[in-house]
KEKE-3310 file (N, C-alpha, C; in steps of 0.2 Angstrom, whole numbers, plus 5000, padded with zeros to 4 digits):
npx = (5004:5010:5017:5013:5006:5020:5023:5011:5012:5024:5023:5014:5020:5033:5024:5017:5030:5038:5025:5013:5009:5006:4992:4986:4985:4975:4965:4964:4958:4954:4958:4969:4978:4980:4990:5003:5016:5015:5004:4990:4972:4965:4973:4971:4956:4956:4965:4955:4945:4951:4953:4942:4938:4946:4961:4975:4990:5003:5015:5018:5003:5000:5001:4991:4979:4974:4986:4992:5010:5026:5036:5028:5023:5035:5040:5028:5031:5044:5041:5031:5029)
npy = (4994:5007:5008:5012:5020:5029:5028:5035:5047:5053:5052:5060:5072:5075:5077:5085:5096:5093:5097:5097:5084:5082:5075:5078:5093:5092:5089:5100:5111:5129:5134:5126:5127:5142:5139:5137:5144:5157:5158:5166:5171:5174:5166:5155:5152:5154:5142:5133:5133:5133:5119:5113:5112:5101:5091:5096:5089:5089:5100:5111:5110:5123:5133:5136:5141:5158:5174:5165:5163:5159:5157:5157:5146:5138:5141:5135:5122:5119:5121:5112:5093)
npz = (5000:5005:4996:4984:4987:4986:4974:4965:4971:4966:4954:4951:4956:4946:4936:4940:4941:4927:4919:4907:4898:4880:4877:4890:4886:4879:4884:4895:4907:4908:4920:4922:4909:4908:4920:4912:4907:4900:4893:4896:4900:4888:4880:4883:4884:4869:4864:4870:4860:4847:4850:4846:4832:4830:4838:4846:4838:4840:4846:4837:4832:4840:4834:4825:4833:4837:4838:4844:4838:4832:4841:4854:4850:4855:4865:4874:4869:4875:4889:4893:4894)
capx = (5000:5014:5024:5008:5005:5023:5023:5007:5016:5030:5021:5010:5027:5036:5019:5015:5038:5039:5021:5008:5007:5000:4985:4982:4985:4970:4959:4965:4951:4956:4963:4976:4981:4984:4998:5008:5021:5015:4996:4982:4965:4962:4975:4968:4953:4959:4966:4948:4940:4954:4953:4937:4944:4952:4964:4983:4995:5010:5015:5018:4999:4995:5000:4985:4977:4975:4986:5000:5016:5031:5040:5023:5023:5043:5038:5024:5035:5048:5037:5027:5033)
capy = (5000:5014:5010:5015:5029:5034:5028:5039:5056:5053:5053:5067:5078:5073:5079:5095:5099:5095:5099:5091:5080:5085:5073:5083:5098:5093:5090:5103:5117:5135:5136:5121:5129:5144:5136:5135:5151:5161:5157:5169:5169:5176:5162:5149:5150:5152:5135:5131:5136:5129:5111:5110:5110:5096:5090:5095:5083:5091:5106:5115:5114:5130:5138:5137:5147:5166:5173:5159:5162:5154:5159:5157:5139:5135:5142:5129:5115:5119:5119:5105:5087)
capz = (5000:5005:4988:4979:4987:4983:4966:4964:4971:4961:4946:4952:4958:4942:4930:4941:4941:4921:4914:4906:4890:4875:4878:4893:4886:4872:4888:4899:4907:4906:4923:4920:4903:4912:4924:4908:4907:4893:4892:4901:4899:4882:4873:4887:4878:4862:4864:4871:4856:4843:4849:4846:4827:4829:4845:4845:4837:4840:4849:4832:4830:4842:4829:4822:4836:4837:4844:4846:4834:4833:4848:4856:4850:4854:4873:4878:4867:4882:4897:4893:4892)
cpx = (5004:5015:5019:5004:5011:5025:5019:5009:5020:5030:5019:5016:5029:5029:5019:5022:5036:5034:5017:5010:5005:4993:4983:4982:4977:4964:4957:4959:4956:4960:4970:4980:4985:4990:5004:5011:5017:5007:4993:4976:4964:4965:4972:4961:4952:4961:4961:4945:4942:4952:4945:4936:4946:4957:4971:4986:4999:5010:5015:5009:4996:4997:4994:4979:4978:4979:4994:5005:5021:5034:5036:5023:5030:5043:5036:5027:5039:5047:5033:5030:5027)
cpy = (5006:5013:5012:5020:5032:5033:5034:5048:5056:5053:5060:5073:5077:5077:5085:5099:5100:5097:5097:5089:5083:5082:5078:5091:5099:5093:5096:5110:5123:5136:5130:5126:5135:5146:5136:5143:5152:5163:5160:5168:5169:5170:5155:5147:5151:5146:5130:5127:5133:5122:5110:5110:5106:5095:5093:5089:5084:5097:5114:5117:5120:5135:5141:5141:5155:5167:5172:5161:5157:5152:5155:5148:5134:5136:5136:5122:5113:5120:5115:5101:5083)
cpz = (5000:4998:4982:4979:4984:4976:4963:4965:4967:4954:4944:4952:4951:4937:4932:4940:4932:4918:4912:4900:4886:4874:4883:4891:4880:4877:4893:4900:4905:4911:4923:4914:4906:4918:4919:4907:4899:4892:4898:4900:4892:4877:4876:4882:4871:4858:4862:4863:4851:4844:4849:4839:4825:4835:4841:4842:4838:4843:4844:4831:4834:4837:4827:4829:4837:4839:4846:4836:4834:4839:4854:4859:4855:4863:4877:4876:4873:4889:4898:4891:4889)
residu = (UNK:UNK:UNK:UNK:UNK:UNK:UNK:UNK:UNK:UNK:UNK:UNK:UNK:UNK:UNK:UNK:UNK:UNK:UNK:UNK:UNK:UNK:UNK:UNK:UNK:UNK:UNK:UNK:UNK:UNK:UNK:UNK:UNK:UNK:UNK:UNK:UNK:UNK:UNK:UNK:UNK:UNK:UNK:UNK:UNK:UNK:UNK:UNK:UNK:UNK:UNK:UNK:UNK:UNK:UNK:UNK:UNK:UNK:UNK:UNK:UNK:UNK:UNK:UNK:UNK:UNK:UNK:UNK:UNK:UNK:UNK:UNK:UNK:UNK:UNK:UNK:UNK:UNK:UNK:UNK:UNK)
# end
């Protein structure tokens, strides 16, 4: 029972330290997206609004949101794992 409790934090610690997924990022509400350096409300739901479009496949595609540039893109590529 302990080693799965720590298994479970050390997943938890290790996801909250490096980031989310790009799966979570295709689920993610507005205040998660928000946690990501760069994103505030207006691209959080811009995100929103984009994946519903279609999900991310790759972190190039936020491009395809308003908004998000290159830079934009090459940001959340390095904050997110």
């Amino acid at each position: 029972m302990i080693r799965k409790f720590i298994a479970g934090f050390l997943i938890f610690a290790t996801t909250a330290l490096f980031g989310m997924s790009l799966d979570e990022l295709n689920k993610a509400s507005k205040e998660e997206l928000m946690e990501v350096k760069g994103i505030g409300a207006a691209k959080a739901e811009a995100i929103i609004a984009e994946r519903q479009n279609g999900k991310f496949t790759s972190f190039d595609d936020f491009q395809r949101v308003k908004g998000v540039g290159e830079k934009a893109a090459f940001n959340v590529k390095e904050h997110v794992k």
